[in-house]
Every structure is written in structure tokens, then in C-alpha cells.
VEXBADREN-139274 format. One record per atom (N, C-alpha, C): atom name; x, y, z. Coordinates in Angstrom, 3 decimals. Layout:
VEXBADREN-139274
  atom      east     north        up
    CA         X         Y         Z
...
This chain:
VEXBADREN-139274
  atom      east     north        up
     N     9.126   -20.606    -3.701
    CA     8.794   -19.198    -3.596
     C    10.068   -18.365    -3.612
     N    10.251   -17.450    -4.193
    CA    11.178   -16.744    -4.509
     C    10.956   -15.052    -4.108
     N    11.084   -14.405    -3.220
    CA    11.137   -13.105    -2.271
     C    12.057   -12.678    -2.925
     N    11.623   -11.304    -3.814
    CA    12.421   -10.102    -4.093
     C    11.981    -8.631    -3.626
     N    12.987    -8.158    -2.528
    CA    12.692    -7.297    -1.772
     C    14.094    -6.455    -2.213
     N    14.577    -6.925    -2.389
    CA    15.698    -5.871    -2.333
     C    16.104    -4.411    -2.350
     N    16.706    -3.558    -1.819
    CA    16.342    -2.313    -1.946
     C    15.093    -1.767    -1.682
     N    14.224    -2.368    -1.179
    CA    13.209    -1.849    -0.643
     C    13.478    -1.049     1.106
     N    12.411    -0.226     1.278
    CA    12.410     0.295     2.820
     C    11.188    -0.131     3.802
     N    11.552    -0.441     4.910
    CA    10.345    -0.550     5.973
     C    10.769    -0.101     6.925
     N     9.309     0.225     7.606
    CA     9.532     0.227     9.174
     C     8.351    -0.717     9.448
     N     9.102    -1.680    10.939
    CA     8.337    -2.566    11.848
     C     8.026    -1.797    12.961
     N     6.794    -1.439    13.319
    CA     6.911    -0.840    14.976
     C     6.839    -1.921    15.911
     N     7.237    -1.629    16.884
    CA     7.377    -2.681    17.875
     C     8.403    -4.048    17.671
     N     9.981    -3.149    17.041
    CA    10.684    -3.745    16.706
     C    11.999    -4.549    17.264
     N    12.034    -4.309    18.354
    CA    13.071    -4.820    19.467
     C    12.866    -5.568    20.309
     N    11.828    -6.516    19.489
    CA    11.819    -7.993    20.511
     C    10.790    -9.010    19.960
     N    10.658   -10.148    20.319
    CA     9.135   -11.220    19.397
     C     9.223   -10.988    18.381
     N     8.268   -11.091    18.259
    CA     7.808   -11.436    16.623
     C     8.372   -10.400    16.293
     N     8.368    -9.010    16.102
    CA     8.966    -7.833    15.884
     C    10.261    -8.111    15.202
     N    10.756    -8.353    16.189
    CA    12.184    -8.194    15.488
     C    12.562    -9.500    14.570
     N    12.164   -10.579    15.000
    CA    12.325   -11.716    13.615
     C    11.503   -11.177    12.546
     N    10.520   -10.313    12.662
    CA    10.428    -9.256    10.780
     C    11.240    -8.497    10.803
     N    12.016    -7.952    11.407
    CA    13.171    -6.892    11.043
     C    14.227    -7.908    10.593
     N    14.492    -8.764    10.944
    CA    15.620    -9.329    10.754
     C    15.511   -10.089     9.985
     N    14.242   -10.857     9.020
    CA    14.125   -11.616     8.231
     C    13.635   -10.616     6.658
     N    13.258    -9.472     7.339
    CA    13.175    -8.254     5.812
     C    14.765    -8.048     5.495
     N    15.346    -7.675     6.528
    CA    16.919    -7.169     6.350
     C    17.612    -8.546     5.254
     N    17.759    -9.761     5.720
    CA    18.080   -10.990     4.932
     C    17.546   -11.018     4.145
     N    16.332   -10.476     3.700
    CA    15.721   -10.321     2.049
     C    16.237    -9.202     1.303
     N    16.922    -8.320     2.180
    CA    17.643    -6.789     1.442
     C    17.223    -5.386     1.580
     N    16.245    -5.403     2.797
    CA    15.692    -4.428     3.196
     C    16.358    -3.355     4.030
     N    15.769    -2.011     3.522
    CA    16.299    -1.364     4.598
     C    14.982    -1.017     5.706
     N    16.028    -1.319     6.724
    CA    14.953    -1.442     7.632
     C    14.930    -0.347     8.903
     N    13.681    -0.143     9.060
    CA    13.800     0.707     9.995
     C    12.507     0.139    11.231
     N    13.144     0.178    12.472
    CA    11.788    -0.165    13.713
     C    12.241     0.888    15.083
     N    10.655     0.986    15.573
    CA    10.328     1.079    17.022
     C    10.525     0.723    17.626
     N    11.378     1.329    18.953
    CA    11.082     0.596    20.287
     C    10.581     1.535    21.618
     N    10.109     0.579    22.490
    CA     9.343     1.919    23.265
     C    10.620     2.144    24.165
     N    10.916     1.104    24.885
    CA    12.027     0.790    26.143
     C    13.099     0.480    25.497
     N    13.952    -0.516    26.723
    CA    15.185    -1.277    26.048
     C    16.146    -0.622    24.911
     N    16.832     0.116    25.310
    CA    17.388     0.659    24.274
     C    18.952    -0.231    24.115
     N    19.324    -0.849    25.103
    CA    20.422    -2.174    24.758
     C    19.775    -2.992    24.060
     N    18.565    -3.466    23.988
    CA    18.229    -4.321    23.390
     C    18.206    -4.162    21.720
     N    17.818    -3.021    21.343
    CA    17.642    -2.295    20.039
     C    18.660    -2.284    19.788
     N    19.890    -1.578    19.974
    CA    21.471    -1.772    19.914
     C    21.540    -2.981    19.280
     N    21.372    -3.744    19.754
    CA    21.792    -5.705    19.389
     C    20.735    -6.019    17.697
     N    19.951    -5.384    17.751
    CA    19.380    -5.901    16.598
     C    19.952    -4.681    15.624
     N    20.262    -3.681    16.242
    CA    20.554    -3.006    14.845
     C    22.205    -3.759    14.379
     N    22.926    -3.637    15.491
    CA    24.117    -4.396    15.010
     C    24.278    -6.070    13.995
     N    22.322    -6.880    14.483
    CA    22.986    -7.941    13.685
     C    22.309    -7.329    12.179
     N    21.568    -6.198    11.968
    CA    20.538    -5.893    10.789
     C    22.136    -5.354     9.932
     N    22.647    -4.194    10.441
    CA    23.962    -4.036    10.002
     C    24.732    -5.003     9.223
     N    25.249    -6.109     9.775
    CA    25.925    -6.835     9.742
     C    25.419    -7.577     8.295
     N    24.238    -7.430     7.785
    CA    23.667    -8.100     6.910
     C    23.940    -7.018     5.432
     N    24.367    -6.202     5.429
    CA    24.615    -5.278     4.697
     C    23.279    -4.355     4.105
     N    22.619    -3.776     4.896
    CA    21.662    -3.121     4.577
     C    21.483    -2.325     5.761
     N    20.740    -0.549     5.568
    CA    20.797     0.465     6.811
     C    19.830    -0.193     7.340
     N    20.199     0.355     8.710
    CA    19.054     0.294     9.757
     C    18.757     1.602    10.423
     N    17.591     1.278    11.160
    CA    17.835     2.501    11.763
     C    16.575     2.450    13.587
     N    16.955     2.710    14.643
    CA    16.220     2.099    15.433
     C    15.479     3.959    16.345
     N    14.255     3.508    16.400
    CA    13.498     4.795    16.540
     C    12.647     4.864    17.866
     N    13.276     5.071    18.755
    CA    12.184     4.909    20.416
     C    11.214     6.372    20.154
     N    10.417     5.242    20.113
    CA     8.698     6.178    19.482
     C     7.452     4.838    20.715
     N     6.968     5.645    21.517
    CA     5.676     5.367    22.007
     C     4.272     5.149    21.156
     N     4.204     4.006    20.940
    CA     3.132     3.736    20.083
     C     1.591     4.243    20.531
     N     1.391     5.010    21.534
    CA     0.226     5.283    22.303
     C     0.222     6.706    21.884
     N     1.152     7.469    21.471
    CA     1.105     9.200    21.221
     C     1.431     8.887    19.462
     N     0.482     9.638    19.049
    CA    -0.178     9.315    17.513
     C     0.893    10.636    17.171
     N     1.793    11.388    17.898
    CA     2.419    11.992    17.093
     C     4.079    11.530    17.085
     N     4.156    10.130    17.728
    CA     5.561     9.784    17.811
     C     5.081     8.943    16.839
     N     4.196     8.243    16.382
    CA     3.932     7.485    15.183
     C     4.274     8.142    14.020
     N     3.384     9.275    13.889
    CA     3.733    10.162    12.350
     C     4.974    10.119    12.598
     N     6.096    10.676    13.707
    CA     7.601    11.082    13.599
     C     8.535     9.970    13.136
     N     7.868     8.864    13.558
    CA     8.388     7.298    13.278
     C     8.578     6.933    11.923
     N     7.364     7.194    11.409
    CA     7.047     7.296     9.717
     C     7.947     8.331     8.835
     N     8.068     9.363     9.697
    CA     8.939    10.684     8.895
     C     9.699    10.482     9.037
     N    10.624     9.997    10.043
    CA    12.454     9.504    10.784
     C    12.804     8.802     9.533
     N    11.815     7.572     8.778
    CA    12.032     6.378     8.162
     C    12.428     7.063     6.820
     N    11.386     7.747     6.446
    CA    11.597     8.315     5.001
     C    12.582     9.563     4.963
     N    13.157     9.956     6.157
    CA    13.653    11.254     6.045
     C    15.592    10.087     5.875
     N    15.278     9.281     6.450
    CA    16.432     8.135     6.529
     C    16.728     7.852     5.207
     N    15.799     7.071     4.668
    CA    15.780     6.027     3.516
     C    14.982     6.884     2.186
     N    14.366     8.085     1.935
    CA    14.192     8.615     0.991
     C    12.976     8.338     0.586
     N    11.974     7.361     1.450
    CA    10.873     6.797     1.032
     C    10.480     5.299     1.659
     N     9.613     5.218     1.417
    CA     9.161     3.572     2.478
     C     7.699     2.794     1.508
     N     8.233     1.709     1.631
    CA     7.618     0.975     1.013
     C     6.710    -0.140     1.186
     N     7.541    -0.387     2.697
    CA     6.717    -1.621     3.690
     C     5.946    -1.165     4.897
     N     5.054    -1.322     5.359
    CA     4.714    -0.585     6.785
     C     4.408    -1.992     7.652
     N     5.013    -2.591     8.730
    CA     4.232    -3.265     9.317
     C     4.183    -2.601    10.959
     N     2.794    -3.006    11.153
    CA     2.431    -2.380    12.640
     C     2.499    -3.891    13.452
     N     3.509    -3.978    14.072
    CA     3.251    -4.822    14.866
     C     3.303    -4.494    16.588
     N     3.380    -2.937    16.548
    CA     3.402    -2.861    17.906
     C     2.240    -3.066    18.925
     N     2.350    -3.386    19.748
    CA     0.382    -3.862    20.576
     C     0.780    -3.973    21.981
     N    -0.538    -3.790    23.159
    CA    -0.054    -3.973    24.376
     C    -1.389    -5.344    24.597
     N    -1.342    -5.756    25.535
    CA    -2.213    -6.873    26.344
     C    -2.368    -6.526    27.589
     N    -4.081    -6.586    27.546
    CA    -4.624    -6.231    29.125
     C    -5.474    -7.639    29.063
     N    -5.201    -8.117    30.520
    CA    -5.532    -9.466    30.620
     C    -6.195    -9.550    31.866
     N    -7.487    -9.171    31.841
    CA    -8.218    -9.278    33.496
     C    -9.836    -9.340    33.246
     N   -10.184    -9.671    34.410
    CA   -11.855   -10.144    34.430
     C   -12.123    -8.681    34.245
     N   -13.851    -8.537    33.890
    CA   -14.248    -7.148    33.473
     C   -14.098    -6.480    34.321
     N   -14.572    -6.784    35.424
    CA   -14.620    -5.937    36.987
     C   -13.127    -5.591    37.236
     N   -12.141    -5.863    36.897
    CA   -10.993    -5.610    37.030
     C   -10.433    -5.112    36.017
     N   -10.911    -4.826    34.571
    CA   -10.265    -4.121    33.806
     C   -10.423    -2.520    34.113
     N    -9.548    -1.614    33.878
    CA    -9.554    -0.072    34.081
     C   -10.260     0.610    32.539
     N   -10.419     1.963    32.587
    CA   -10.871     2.919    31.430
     C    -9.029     3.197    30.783
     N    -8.370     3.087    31.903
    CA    -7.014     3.085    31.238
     C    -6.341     1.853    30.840
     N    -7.111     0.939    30.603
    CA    -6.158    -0.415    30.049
     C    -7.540    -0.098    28.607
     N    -8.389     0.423    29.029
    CA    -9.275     0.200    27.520
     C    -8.600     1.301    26.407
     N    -8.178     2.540    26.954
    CA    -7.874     3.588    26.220
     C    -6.889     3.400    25.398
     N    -5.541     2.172    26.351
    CA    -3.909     2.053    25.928
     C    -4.615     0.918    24.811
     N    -5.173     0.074    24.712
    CA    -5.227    -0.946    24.125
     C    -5.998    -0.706    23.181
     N    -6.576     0.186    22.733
    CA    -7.520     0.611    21.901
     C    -6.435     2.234    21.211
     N    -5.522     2.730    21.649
    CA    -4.307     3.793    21.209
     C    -3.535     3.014    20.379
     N    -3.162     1.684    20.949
    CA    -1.713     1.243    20.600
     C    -2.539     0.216    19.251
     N    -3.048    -0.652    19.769
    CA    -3.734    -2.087    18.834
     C    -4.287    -1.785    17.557
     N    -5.085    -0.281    17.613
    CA    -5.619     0.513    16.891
     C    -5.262     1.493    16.254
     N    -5.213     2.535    16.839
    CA    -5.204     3.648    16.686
     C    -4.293     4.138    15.608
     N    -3.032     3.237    16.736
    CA    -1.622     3.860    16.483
     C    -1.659     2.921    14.662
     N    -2.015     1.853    14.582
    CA    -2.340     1.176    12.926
     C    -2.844     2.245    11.926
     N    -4.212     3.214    12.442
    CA    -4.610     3.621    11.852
     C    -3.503     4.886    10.975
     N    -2.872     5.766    12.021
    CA    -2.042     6.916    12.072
     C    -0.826     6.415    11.233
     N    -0.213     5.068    11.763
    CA     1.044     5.042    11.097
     C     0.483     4.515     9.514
     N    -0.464     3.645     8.957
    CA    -0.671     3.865     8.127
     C    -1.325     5.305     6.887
     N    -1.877     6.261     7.854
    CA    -2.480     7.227     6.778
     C    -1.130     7.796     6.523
     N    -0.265     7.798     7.490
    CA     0.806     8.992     7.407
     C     2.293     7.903     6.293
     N     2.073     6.854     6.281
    CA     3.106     5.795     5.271
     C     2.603     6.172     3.644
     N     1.107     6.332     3.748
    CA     0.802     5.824     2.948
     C     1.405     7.376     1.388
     N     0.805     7.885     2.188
    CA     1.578     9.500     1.570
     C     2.481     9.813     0.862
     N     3.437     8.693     1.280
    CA     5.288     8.817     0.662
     C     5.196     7.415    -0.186
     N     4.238     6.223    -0.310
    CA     4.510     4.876    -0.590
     C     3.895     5.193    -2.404
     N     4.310     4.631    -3.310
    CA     4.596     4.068    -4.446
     C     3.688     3.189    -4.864
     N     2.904     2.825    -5.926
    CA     2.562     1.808    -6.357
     C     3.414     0.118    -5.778
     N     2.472    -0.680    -5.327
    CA     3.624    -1.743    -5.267
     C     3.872    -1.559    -3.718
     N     3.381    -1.019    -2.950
    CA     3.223    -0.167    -1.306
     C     2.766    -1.855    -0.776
     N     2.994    -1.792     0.637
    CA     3.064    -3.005     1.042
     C     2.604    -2.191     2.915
     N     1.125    -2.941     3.604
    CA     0.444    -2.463     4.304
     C     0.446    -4.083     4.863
     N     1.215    -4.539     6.231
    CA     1.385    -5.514     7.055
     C     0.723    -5.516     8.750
     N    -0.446    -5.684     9.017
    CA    -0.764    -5.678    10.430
     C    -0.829    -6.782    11.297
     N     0.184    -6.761    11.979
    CA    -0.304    -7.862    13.094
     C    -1.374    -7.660    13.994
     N    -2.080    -9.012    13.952
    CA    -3.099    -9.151    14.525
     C    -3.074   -10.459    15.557
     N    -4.279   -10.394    15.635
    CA    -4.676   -11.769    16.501
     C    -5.473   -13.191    16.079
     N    -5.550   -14.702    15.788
    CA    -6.036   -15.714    16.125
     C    -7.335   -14.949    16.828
     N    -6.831   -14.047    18.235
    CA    -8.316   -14.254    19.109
     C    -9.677   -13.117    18.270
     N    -9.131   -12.431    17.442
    CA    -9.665   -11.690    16.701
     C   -11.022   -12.468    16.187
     N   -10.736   -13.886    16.344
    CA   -11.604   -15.461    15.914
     C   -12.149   -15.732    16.744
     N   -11.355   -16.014    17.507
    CA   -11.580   -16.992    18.966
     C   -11.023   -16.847    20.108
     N   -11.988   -16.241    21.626
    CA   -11.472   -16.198    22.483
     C   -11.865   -17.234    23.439
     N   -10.811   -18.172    24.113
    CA   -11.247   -19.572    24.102
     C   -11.261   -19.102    25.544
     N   -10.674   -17.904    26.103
    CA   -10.731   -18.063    28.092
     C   -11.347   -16.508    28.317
     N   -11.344   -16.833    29.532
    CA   -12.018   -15.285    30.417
     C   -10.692   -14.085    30.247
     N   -11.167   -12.979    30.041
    CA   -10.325   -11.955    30.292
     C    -9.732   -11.198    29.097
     N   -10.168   -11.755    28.017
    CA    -9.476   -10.825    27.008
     C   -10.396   -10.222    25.915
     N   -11.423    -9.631    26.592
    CA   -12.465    -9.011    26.224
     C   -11.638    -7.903    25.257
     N   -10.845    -6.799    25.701
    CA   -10.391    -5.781    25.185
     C   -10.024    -5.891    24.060
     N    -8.731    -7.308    24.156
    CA    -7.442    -7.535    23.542
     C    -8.337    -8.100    22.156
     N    -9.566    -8.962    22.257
    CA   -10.289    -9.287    20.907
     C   -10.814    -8.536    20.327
     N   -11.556    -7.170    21.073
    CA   -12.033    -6.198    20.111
     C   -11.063    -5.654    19.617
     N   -10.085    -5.256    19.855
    CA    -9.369    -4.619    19.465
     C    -8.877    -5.226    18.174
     N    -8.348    -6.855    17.917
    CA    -7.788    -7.580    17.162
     C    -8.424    -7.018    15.983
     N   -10.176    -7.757    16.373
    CA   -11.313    -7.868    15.701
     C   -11.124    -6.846    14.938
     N   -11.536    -5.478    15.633
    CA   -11.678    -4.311    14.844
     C   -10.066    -3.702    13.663
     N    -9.390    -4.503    13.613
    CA    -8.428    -4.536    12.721
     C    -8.788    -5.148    11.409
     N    -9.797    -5.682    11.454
    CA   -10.448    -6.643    10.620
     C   -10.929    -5.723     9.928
     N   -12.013    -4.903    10.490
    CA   -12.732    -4.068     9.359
     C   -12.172    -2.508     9.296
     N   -11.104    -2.344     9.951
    CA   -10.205    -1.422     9.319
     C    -9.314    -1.770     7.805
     N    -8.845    -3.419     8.051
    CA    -8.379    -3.466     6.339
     C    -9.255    -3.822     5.477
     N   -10.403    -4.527     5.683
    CA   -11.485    -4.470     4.381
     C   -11.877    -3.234     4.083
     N   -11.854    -1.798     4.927
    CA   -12.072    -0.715     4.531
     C   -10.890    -0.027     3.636
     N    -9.889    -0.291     4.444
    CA    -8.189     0.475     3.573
     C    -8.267    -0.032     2.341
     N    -8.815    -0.994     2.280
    CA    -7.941    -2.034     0.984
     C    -8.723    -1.582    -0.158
     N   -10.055    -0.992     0.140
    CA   -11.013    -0.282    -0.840
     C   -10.008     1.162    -1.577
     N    -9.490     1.744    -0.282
    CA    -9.003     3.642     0.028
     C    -7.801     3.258    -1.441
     N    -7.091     2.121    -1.053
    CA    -5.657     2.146    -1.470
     C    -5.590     1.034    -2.733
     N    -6.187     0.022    -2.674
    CA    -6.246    -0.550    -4.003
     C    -6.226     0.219    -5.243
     N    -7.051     1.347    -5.327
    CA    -6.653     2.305    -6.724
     C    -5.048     2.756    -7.400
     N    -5.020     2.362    -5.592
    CA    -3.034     3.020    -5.941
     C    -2.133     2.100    -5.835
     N    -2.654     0.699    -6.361
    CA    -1.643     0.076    -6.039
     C    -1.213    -0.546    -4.977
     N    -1.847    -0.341    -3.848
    CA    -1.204    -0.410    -2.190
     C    -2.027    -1.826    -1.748
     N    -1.353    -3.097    -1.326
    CA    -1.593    -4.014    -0.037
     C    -2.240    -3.094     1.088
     N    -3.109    -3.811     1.589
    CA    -3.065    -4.061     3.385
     C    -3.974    -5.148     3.309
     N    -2.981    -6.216     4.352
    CA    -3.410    -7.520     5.079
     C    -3.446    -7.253     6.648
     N    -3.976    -8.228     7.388
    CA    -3.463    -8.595     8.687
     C    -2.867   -10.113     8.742
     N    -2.075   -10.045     9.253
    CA    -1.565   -11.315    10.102
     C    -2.007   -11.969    10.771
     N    -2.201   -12.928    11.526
    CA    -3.028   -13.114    12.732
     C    -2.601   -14.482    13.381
     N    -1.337   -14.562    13.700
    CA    -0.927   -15.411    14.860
     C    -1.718   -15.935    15.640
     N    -1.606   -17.371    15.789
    CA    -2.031   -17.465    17.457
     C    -0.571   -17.930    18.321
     N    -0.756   -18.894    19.213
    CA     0.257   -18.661    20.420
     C     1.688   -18.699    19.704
     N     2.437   -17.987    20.159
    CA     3.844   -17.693    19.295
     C     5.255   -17.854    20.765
     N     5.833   -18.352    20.415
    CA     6.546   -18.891    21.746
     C     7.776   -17.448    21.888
     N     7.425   -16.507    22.999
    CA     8.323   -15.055    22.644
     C     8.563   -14.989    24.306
     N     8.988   -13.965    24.819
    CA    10.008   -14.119    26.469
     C     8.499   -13.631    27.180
     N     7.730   -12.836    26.638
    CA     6.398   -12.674    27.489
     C     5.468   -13.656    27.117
     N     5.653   -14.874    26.175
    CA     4.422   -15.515    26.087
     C     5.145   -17.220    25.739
     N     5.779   -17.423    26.770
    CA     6.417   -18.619    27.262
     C     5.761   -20.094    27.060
     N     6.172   -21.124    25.824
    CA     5.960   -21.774    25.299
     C     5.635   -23.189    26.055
     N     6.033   -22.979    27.441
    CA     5.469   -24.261    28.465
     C     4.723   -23.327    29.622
     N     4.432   -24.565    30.501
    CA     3.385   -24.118    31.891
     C     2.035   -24.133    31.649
     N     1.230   -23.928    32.764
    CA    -0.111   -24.634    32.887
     C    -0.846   -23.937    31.830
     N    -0.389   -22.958    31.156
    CA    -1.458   -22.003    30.331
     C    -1.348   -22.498    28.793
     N     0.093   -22.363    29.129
    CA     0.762   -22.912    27.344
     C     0.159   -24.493    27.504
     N    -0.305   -24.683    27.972
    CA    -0.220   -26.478    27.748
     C    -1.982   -26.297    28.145
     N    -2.575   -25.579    28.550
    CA    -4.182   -25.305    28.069
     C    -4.293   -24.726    26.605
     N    -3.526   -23.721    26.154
    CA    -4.068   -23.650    24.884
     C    -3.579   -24.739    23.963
     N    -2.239   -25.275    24.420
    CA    -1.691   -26.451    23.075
     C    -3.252   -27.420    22.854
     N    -4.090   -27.646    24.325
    CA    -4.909   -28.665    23.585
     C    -5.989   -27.804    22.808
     N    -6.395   -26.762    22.531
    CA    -7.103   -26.362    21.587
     C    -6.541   -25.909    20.418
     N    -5.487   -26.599    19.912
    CA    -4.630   -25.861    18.434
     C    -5.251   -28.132    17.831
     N    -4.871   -27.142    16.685
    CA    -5.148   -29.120    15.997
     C    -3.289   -29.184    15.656
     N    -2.618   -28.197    15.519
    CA    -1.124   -28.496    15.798
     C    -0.494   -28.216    17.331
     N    -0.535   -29.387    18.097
    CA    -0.486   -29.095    19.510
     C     0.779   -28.590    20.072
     N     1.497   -27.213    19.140
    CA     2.625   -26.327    19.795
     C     2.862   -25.125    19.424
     N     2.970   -24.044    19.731
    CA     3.611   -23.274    20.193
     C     3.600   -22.806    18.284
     N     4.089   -21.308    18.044
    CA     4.613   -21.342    16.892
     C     5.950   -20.373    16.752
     N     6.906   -20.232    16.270
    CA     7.778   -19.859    16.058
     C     8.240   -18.619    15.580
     N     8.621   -17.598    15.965
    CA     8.777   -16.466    15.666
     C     8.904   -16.021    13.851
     N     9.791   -16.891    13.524
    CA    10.419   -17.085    12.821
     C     9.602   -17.570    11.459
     N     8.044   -18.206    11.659
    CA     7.481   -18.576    11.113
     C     6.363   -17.420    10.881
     N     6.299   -16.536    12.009
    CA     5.197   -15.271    11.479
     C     6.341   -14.331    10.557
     N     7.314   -14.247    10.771
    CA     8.429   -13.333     9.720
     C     8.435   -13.946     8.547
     N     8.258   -15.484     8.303
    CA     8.003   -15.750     7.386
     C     7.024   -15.206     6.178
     N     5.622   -15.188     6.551
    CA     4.598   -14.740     6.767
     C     4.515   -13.580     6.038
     N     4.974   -12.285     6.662
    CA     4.848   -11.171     6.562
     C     6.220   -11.198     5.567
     N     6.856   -11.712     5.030
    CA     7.894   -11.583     4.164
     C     7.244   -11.264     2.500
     N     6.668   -12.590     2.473
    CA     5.561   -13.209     1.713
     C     4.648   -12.239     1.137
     N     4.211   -11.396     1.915
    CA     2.739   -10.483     1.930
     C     3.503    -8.993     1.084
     N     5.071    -9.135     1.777
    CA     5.334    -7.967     1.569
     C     6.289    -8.234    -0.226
     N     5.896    -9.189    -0.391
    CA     6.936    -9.496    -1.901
     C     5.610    -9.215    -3.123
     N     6.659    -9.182    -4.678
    CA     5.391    -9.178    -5.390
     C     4.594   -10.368    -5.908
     N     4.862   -11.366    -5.326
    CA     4.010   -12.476    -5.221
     C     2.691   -12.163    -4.594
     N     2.934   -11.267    -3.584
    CA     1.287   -11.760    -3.124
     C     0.832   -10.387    -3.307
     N     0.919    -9.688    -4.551
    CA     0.520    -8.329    -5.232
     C    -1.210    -8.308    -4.972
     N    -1.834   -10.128    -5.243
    CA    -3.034    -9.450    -5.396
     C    -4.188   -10.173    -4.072
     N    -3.434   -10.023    -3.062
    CA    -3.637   -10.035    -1.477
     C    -4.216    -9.132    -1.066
     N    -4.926    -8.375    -0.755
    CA    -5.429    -7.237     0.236
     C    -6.955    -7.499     0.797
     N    -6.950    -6.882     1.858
    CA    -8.163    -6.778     2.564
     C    -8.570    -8.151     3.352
     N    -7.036    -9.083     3.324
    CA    -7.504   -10.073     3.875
     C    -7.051   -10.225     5.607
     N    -7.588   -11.392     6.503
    CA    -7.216   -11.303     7.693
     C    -6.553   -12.661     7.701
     N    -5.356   -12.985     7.292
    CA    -4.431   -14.231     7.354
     C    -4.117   -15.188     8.631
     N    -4.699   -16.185     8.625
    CA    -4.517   -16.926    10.481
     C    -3.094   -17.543    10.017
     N    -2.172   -17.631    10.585
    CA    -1.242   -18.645    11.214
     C    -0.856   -18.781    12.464
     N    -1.929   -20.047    13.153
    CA    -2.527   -19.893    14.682
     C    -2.117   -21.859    14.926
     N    -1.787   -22.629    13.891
    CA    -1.771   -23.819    14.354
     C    -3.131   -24.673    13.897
     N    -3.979   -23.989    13.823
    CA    -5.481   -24.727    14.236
     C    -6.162   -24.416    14.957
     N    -5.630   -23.237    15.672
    CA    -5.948   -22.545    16.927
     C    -8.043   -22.000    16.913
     N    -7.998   -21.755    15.655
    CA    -9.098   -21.345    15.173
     C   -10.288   -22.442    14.246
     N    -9.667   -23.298    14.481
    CA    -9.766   -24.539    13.296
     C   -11.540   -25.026    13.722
């Protein structure tokens, strides 16, 4: 497989850490200019723009709250007002509410249904505006979007789920013009909040038919792929790389 990106522009939201930033940093090594979100951590963003730099291509790092649909549009405008235009969009920013029903809030349904959603919907209408034939529409998603194998993540699956029939709908809007949109859909991915040993990681390893963990590095893969013109005639699909997780 052969990835020609070069000179192309993106923005990753939710770009200064996990999976996030191994797509910033594996678009940049394909020749991208790249641009991502972060909500917090602004040392942390520092460090990835310095190694994106270092690769010889701009960067540019944008603390935008993925929950206010107007730091999204600004996110989208920062990118193109940067780079002259954008070509890649991936949404990978998302939060996780993880509790029995009786214990979930109207405010863990609202954030998780703003950010998982919403904020997908916004940063794509507002990308799509400035994007080109040849436009490239990347959502991370969820495995549980499939399968929710434990108690408590009632929210976090609708939410996945309903990403699902947001791109079989886009892919209708934007196919005329040329434009991708896929989802992604990871399952367990070994990142500093979702820790690749302990009693949980080693309950889901026995429901994968590949019994580990997956690699950051392997969903950047992924989304590299989606975003090249190899996979031009991709859209509207919901892509698992979960292990077996779903199998």
C-alpha cells in the first residue's frame, strides 16, 4: 500500500493524547499539514507540536472545547485560515460516562451526546464548506457501537451507534462532491486512560478472538488509509478494528 498525502491539510480534534495524537503524528509522516484540538494540557500539545514540526510540515495546536459547537466551527476556521484550506477532517474527540443508569446524570447524557455527536456533526458541516473534491471525512467511533459486553455504558453506545447513521446519511449529502465519510471503530486500544492490564483489561482480552489490547499506532494506521486515494471509493461505512472484539 502506498499513502500519498502529501501537502494535504487536516485537523484531528482531540489531538494531544491516544489515539489522537498517533493520527496527528502518523498524517504529519505522510506529509500533512496538520492541525489538532486540545481541551486541557497545554504542555502536552507543546510536545506534539514540536515532534509534528520536526517532521517538516506546519502544525498548528488549537485549545477548542469540543462540547461548545462554536469552538468547533473556530477550530475548523483557525485550520483553514492557517493552511488555506483542509482536506482531512477527523473527529476523534469524545468523552466516557461509565455508570449504572441510576447513577448516570442529565449532565453526563448532554456532554456525551455534545461531544460524541454533536460536536461530529458541526465540525463536519462547517469542514465540509472549504473541502475539495477528493475531501476526506474520518470519525472515530466505537467496537461498542456493536457490542456492549458489560453494565454501564448505555450512553457511550448510543452515542457510538448513532454515528453510524449519521455517516450512511452524510455519505448520501457529500458523495455528489466527491467527499469520504467513514467511521473507525476501535475496540480496546491500550492509551494512559484505558490501561492495557488489570482486572478489566484482562475481562475484555477474553472476549476479543485476538486476546490483546490494540495499539495506538494501529488505529493511525487505519485512518491514514481512509484518508489516501486508495480508499476513494469507501464511504458510508462503519470500519471495526476491535481484535475480534465484535467477532
Amino acid at each position: 500500500m502506498q499513502i500519498t498525502l502529501k501537502h494535504k491539510r487536516a485537523l484531528v480534534t482531540g489531538g494531544s493524547r491516544g489515539i489522537g495524537a498517533a493520527i496527528v503524528k502518523r498524517l504529519a509522516s505522510e506529509g500533512v499539514d496538520v492541525a489538532f484540538t486540545f481541551a486541557n494540557s497545554p504542555d502536552r500539545a507543546d510536545e506534539i507540536v514540536k515532534e509534528v514540526k520536526a517532521l517538516g510540515v506546519r502544525v498548528l495546536a488549537i485549545q477548542a472545547d469540543n462540547a461548545e459547537a462554536s469552538a468547533v466551527v473556530g477550530a475548523v476556521e483557525k485550520t483553514v485560515a492557517a493552511f488555506g484550506g483542509i482536506d482531512i477532517l477527523v473527529n476523534n474527540a469524545g468523552v466516557l460516562a461509565i455508570a449504572p443508569i441510576d447513577d448516570l446524570t442529565l449532565a453526563d447524557f448532554d456532554k456525551t451526546i455534545a461531544v460524541n455527536l454533536r460536536a461530529v456533526f458541526v465540525a463536519t458541516q462547517a469542514a465540509v464548506k472549504h473541502m475539495q473534491e477528493g475531501g476526506r471525512i474520518i470519525n472515530i467511533g466505537s467496537t461498542n457501537a456493536e457490542r456492549m459486553p458489560f453494565a454501564g455504558g448505555s450512553i457511550y453506545a448510543m452515542s457510538k451507534s448513532a454515528l453510524q447513521g449519521l455517516v450512511k446519511g452524510l455519505s448520501r449529502d457529500l458523495g455528489p462532491r466527491g467527499i469520504t465519510i467513514n467511521n473507525v471503530q476501535p475496540g480496546p486500544v491500550a492509551t494512559e486512560m484505558n490501561p492495557p492490564e488489570g482486572e478489566f483489561a484482562e475481562m475484555l482480552k477474553k472476549l476479543m478472538a485476538l486476546p490483546r489490547y490494540g495499539k495506538v499506532e494501529e488505529i493511525a494506521g487505519m485512518v491514514a488509509y481512509l484518508a489516501s486515494p486508495e480508499a476513494a471509493y469507501i464511504t458510508g461505512a462503519s470500519l471495526m478494528i476491535d481484535g475480534g472484539f465484535s467477532a
